[in-house]
N, C-alpha and C positions, 0 to 999 in steps of 0.2 A: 543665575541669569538665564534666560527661555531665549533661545535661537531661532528663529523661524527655518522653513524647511526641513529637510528630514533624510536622512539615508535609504535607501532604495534597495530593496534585490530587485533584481531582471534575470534571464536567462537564453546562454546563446542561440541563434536558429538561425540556419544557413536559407531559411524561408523570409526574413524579412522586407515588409514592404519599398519600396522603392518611392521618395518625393517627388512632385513634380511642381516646377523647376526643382532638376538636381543643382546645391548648391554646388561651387565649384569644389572646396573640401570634402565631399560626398558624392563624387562622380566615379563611382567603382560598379563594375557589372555585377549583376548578380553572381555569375561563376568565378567572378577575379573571391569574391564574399568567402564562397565556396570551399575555393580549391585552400585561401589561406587559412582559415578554418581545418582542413585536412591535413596541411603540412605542419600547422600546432598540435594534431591530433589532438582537438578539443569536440566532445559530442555536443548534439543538441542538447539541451536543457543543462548544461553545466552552470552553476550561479556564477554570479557576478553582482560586485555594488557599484554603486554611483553614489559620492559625497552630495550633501546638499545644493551644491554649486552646482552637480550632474558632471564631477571630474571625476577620470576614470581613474584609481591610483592602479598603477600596474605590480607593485610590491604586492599590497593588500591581494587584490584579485591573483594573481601566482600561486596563494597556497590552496583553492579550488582546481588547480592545474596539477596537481600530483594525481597520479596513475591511479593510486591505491583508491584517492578518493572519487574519482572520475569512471573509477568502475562500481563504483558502489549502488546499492539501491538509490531511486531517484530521490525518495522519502529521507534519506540520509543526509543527498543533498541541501533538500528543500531546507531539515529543522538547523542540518550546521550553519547555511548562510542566513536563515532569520535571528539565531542564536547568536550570530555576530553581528545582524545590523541592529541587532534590539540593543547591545553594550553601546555600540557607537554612536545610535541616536541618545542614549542617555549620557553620554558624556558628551556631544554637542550643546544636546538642550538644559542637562542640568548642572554641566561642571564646567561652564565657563567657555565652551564651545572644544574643547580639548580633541585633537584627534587621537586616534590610533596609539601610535607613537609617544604618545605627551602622559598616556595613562598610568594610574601610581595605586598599591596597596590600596589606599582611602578611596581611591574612585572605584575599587571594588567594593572594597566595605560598604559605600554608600548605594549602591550598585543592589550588595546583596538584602540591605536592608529593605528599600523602596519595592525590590520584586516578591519580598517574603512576608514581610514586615508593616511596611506602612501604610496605614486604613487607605490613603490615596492611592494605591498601588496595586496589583492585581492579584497580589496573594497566592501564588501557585504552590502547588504540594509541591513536597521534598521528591518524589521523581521526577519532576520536571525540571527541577533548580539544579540537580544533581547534572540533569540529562546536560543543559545548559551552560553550567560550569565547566564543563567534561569537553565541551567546543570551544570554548573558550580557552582553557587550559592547551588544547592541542593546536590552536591556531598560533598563542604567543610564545610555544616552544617551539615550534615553524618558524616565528620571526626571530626569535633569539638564535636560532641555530645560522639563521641568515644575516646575525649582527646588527638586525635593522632596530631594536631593542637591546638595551642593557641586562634587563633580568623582566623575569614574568611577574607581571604586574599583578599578581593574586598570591593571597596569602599559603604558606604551605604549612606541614607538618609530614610527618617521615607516616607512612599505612601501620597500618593497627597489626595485619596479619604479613606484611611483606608482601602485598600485592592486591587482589581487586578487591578485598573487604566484605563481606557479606554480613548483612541485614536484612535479619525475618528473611531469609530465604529471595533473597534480591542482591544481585552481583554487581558491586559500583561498577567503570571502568578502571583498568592498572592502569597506574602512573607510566608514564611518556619511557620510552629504553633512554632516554636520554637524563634521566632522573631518578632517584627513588627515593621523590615525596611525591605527597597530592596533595590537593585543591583543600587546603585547610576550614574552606567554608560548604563543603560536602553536607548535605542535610542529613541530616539525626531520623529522619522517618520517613526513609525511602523505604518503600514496599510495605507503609504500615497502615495502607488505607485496605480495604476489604474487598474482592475481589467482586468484581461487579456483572452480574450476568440475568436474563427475562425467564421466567418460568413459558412454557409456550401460551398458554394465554394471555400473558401481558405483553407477549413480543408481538400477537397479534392483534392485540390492543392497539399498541404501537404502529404497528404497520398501518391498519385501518383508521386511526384517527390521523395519526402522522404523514400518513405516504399518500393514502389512498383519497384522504380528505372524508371521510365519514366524521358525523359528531359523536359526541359521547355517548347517544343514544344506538350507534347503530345505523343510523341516517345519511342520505346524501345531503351533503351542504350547498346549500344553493348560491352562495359566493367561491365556490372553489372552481378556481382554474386549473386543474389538474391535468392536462393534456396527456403528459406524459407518465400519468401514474402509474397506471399497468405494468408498465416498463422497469418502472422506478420501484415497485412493488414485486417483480419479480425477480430483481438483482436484490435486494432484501434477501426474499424467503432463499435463493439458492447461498447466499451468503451465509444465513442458519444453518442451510441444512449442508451446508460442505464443510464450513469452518474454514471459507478461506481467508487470506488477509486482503486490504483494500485494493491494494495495486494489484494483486495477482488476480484478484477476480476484476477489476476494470481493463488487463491486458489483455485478457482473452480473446482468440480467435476464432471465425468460424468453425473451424478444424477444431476447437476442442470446446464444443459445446455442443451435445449428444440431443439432437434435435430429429424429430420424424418417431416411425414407429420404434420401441423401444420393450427392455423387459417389464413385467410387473413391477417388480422390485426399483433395484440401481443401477444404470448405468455409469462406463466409469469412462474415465478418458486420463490423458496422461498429463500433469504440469510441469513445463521442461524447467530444467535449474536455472534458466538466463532470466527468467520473469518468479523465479521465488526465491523466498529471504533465505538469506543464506546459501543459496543453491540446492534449497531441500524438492529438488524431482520426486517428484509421489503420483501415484492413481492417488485422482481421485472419485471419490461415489457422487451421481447425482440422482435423488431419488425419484419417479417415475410422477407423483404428481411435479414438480419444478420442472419436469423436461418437460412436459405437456405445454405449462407457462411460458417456456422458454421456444417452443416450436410456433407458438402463437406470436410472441411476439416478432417474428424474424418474419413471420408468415404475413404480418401485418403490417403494424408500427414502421418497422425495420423498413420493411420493402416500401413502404410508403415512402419515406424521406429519403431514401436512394432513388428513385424515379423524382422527385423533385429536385435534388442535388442536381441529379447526370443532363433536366431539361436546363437547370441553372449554366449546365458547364462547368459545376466547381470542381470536379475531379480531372479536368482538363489544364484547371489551372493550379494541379498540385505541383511544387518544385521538387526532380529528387524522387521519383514516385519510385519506391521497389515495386516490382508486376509481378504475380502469377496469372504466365504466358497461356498455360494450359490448364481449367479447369479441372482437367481428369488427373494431374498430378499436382495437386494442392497444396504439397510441401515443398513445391520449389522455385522462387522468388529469383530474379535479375535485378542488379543492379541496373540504372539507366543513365546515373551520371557523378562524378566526382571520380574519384581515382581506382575505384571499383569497376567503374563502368562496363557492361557486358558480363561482370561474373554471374555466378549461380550462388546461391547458399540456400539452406535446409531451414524454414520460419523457425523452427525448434529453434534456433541458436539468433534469431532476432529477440533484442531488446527491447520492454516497454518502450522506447525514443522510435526506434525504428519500426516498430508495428503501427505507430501512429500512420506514417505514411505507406502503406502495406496496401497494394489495389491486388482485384483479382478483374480482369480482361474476362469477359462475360459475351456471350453473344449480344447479350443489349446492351453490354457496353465496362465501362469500369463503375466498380464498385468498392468500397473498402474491406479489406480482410475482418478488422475489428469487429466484433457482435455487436457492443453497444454504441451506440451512435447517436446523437444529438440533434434538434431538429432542424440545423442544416445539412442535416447526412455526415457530419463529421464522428470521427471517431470522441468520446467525452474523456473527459482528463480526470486525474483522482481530485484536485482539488473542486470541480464540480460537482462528483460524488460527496463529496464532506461536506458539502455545500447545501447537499437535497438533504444530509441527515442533519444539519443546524435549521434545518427550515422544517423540517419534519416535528423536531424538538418544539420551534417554538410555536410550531399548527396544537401539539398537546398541550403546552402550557395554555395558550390562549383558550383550551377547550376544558382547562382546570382539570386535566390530570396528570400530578406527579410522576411522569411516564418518559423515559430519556433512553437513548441508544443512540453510539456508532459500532462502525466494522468489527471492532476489536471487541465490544462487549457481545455481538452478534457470534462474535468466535468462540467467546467463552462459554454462552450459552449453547452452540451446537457442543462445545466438548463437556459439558454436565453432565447435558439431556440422553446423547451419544453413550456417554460412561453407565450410564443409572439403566437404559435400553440394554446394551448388552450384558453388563453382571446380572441381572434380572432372570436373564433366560439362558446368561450360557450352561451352567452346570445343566440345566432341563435339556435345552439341546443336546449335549452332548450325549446325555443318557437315552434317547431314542434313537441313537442309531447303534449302527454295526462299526466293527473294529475298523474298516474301510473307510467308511464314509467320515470316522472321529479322526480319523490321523487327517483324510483331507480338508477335512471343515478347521482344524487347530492348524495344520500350516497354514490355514488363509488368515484366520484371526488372533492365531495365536492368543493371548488373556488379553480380557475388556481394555486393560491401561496400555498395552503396546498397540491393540488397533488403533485406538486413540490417540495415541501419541504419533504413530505414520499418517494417519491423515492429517495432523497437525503440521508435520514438516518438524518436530523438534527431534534434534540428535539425541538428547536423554531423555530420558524418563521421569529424571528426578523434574524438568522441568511440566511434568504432565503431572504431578504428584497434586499442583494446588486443586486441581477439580475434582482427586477422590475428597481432599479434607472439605472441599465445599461440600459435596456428598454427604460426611460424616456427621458435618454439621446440623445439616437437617436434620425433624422430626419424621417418624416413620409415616406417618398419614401424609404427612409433607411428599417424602419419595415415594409411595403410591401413586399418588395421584401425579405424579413429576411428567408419564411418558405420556402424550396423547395418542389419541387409537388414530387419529389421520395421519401418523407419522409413520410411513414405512420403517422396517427393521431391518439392518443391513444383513440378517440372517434368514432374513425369507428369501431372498436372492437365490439362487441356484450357483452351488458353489462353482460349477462348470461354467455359468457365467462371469461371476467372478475372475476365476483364473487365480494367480497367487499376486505376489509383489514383484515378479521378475519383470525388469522395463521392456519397451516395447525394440523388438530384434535390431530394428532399424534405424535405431539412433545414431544421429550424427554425433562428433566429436564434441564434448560441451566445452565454451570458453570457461576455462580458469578465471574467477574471481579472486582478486586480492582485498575486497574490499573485509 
C-alpha cells in the first residue's frame, strides 16, 4: 500500500529564520534557540528526521545525539541519516505504512531486495548496500540497547573471520561490542568494481566540456551560463592536483590557500586534523600553475561577490559570527555569542560547521574567512560542490561523451598520476646528486608509495597499494605517455623549500576525535 508523504532529514542551526506573526507556540528568541542548543551540546548541522506528518520523535532523533557521532565528519553524518530515512520511507510507503519500531526481518528482506534487486529499484553496488546496512545495523543496536525494540530487525549470521571481514582488499565494518554477529545480508561484491580514475587528458576533457562549458570540439557554447566556471574550474584542477577529499578541499580558509607570488614548483601549506578524515593533519603541495588560478580567482571572482554581499549587508546579518579582530594575526578568531562569548581560539581547531560562519574584520569591512564562496558571498557547502560535479556529468553526456568524475575519482587520479611521476625519476634523481643532498631529498620523499600515501592522509600503506596495481595494470606505452609535461613534479621543487613533514611549531592543541 503507497503512503503519501515522506520522511525528511533537516539539520540543526542556531541561524534559523524567525516567522512573522510568530505563532504563539513559536514565540522563542533567537538566543532563548541558542543558548538551548548549547546546553544539549548539539552542533550545527547535526541531522535530524521528521515523520511524514513533520512529527518530531525524540527517541528516533537521540541516536544522532551521541558524542561519538556528533564529532564525526559531517559527510558521515549526512549518509548515516539518509541511510535511515531511505529504510523508513520504505516501510511507510511500501510495508503498510509501518514505523520504526513495527519493523521485522521480512521488511528487510524486502528492503534488501527492492534496493539491489528489483528492475524498479535503483540497483546500488555492494559498497553501498554494505555502506547502508552498516547504519542501519548500528542505529537498531542503539534502540535495542534503549529497549525501545525487542531484537534488530535484520537478519544476522556470526563474521567469517571474527570480525570486519575482508573482501578483495575492502574492510566491511565489525559487528556492534554489543554482538558478535553481522548484517547477514552484507553484499558478496563489496570492492569488486575497478577502481576508477581520468588519465590527464580526459580529466581535462572533463573539465572543459563539463565545468568550463566548452563543446566537444573545443568551442565556446553559446547557451552556456557558466558564470562561475573559472571558479568551479579551478577547485577541480587543485582537487587533481592535491588529491584532496571533497569537504577538505571545500573547508578551506584563506590562511591555507597559498595565493600571490610563489615558488616555481609547489607551494605547500598545512591541513589541520579538525577538517580531515580521520584527523590525517598533512602538508599539503599545491602546484605553481593552480596557485596562479587560485590567486585569480580571490583577486577577482572572490573579491567581486564580497563587495556585493558587504553593500547587501549580509555579513551584518550573520548570527554567531566568529571574527578575526585583527587581520595581521589571522589565526586567531572570538567568539561573539553563546556560552563562548569573548573567548579566543586558534581557526586550526575550527570545524567545517564553524568555519562556515568564520568573518575576518577588514578595513572595508567584514568578509568571510572561507576561499570559496558563492554568488551571494557566502561561503558554498559540499553538497553544492556535488551538485556542480552532477551537472558537469550531465553537460558531457548531453555533449555525447562518455566522460564522468567526482572528488573521490579526482583523488584517485592525482594518486596514479603522482605514483607513475615519481617512480619514473626517483632512482635518476637520486643518482645526480651527492651523498648530501640524497639523504636530504629521501627524508623528504622518502619512496614514491609513502609520498603518496602522506599526501593522501592514509595511515597504511597497504591502503595506498590499489594505485601501484592500477599502475601495474597498465601497458608500457599506456605509462609513458600517463605524466603530462604541464604537470609540475613535486621533485623540481627545491627541497629547501619543501622543508620535511615536521608540522608547523605553532600548532595549537588538536580536539580529539572519537568519531
Amino acid at each position: 500500500m503507497l503512503r503519501q508523504g515522506a520522511w525528511s532529514v533537516h539539520y540543526s542551526s542556531r541561524d534559523l529564520p524567525q516567522p512573522e506573526p510568530q505563532p504563539w507556540h513559536l514565540q522563542v528568541s533567537p538566543n532563548e534557540w541558542e543558548l538551548w542548543l548549547d546546553d544539549l551540546g548539539i552542533p550545527d548541522g547535526t541531522p535530524y528526521l521528521l515523520s511524514p506528518g513533520f512529527v518530531y520523535d525524540a527517541n528516533l532523533n537521540s541516536y544522532f545525539h551521541q558524542v561519538n557521532l556528533m564529532e564525526g565528519p559531517l559527510n558521515s553524518q549526512r549518509n548515516r541519516a539518509s541511510a535511515l530515512c531511505r529504510k523508513l520511507n520504505f516501510l511507510h510507503r511500501s510495508r503498510g505504512g509501518k514505523g520504526w519500531r513495527d519493523a521485522t526481518e521480512a521488511d528487510h528482506t524486502a528492503y534488501h531486495y527492492w534496493r539491489r534487486r528489483d528492475p524498479r529499484g535503483p540497483r546500488v553496488d555492494g559498497d553501498t548496500w554494505s555502506q547502508e546496512v552498516s547504519h542501519l545495523q548500528q542505529f537498531y543496536v542503539y534502540a535495542k540497547r534503549k529497549l525501545w525494540v525487542p531484537e534488530v530487525p535484520i537478519p544476522q549470521r556470526p563474521p567469517r573471520n571474527g570480525g570486519g571481514e575482508h573482501k578483495k582488499g575492502r574492510r566491511r565494518p565489525k559487528p556492534d561490542s554489543m554482538s558478535e554477529t553481522v548484517p547477514a545480508t552484507y553484499a558478496h561484491d563489496v570492492g569488486g568494481q575497478v577502481m576508477e580514475w581520468l588519465p590527464a587528458p580526459s580529466y581535462r576533457r572533463w573539465r572543459d566540456v563539463g565545468v568550463l562549458g566548452y563543446d566537444r570540439e573545443g568551442l565556446p557554447r553559446d547557451n552556456f551560463r557558466g558564470r562561475w566556471a573559472p571558479r568551479n574550474g579551478t577547485f577541480t584542477d587543485s582537487t587533481v592536483r592535491t588529491g584532496l577529499r571533497l569537504e577538505e578541499q571545500a573547508s578551506r580558509l584563506m590562511t591555507e590557500v597559498p595565493t600571490g607570488p610563489g615558488p616555481a614548483g609547489y607551494s605547500k601549506w598545512w591541513l589541520p586534523a579538525v577538517i580531515a578524515k580521520r584527523n590525517s593533519a598533512r602538508w599539503v603541495y599545491e602546484p605553481a600553475s593552480v596557485c596562479r588560478d587560485l590567486t585569480a580567482y580571490a583577486a577577482e571572482d572572490r573579491r567581486w561577490v564580497i563587495e556585493e554581499a558587504r553593500d547587501a549587508g549580509r555579513y551584518d546579518k550573520i548570527r554567531r559570527p566568529l571574527v578575526i579582530f585583527d587581520p595581521q594575526r589571522p589565526l586567531l578568531a572570538q567568539y561573539t555569542s553563546g556560552i563562548n562569548r569573548g573567548e579566543k581560539v586558534d581557526v586550526r581547531l575550527l570545524d567545517p560547521r564553524e568555519r562556515q560562519r568564520l568573518l575576518i574584520d577588514t578595513d572595508q569591512g567584514l568578509e568571510p574567512a572561507m576561499f570559496w564562496l558563492g554568488e551571494r558571498g557566502m561561503p558554498l557547502s559540499v553538497s553544492t560542490w556535488k551538485d556542480m560535479f552532477t551537472d558537469a556529468n550531465c553537460r558531457c553526456e548531453q555533449q555525447g561523451l562518455a566522460l564522468h568524475a567526482h572528488a573521490h575519482l579526482l583523488r584517485h587520479t592525482f594518486a596514479v598520476i603522482t605514483l607513475e611521476q615519481l617512480q619514473r625519476g626517483h632512482i635518476a634523481a637520486l643518482g645526480d646528486m651527492n651523498p648530501g643532498q640524497r639523504l636530504h631529498f629521501q627524508r623528504i620523499f622518502g619512496d614514491p608509495m609513502d609520498w603518496v600515501r602522506r599526501r593522501l592522509g592514509h595511515t597504511s600503506q597497504l591502503s595506498t597499494l590499489i594505485y601501484l596495481h592500477a599502475l601495474q595494470e597498465l601497458e608500457m606505452e599506456t605509462r609513458m605517455a600517463l605524466v603530462p609535461d604541464t604537470w609540475e613534479d613535486p621533485r623540481d621543487t627545491p627541497v629547501t623549500a619543501l622543508g620535511d613533514e615536521t608540522p608547523p611549531p605553532d600548532l595549537p592543541e588538536e580536539k580529539e576525535s572519537t568519531a
